[in-house]
N, C-alpha and C positions, 0 to 999 in steps of 0.2 A: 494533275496530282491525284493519286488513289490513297483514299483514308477508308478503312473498314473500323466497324464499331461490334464490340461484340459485349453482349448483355446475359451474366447467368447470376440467376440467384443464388446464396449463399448452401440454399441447402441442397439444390441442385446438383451444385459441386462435390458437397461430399458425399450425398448419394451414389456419384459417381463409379462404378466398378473401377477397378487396377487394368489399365492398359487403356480406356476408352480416355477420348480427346472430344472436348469442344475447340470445332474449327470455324473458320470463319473467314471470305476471300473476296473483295472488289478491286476488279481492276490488278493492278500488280503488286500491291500489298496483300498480307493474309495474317492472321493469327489465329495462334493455337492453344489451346489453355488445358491445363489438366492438375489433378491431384492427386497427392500421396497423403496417403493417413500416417498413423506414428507406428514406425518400425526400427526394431534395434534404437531404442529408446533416443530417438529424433525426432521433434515435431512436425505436426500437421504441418504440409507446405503445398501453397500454390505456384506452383508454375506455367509461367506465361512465355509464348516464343513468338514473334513477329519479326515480320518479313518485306524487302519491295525488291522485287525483282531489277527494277530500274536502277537502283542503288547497290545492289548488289554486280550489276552490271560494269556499273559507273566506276563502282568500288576497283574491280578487275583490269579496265582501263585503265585508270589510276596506278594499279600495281606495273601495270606492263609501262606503260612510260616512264616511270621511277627505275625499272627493272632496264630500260634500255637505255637509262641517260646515265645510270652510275657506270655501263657497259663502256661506253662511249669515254664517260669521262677516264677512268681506265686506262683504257685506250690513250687518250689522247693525253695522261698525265703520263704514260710508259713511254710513249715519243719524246716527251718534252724535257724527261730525266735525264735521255741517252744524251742530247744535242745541248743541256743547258750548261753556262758558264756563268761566274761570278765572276760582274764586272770591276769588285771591288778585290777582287783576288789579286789585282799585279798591284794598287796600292797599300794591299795589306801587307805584300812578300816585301816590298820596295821599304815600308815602315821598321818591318823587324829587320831589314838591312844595314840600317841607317841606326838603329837602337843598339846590334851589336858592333856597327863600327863604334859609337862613340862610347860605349863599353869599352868596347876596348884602348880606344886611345883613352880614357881617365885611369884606366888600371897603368897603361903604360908609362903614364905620368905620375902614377903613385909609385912603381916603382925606381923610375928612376931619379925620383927627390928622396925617396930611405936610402938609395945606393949613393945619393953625392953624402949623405948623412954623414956615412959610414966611414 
């Protein structure tokens, strides 16, 4: 594991000229430190930027394997659309068959009880 430590005192800092950087590097970590004084009525700011190369690595790995499994899955969710079937599809056609026959035989039983009516 690389940890760098880096040590400025406060007044060192803002002595600092515009564009000069405290840096600072062990191993695969590194940091960088730098200040801005007040411009365009913004305050004094420190800024700090650190770094590990192995994590930054890791990180890239990371992306590429997310980057080839969403590929993949894709893929293999674009096969499974063409080829898939609803196996509740023929009990559902068979339900609303069976709903409009006995529709219909109660209508035709309501009609022909108003027609003996008549």
């Amino acid at each position: 594991m690389s940890e760098v430590t880096l040590e400025i005192p406060m007044d060192s800092l803002r002595s600092l000229p515009d564009g000069a950087v405290y840096t600072a590097r062990k191993g695969q970590a590194g940091v960088k430190v730098y200040h801005r004084g007040q411009k365009d009525n913004k305050p004094e700011t420190i800024y700090v930027y650190s770094s590990c190369d192995s994590l930054q690595l890791q990180c890239m790995r990371y992306e590429k394997t997310i980057s080839n499994m969403k590929q993949q899955l894709a893929a293999h969710n674009s096969q499974n659309t063409v080829s898939e079937h609803h196996p509740n599809a023929f009990i559902k056609s068979l339900k609303w068959f069976f709903l409009g026959f006995i529709a219909g035989g109660i209508i035709t039983i309501v009609l022909i009880i108003t027609l003996k009516k008549k």
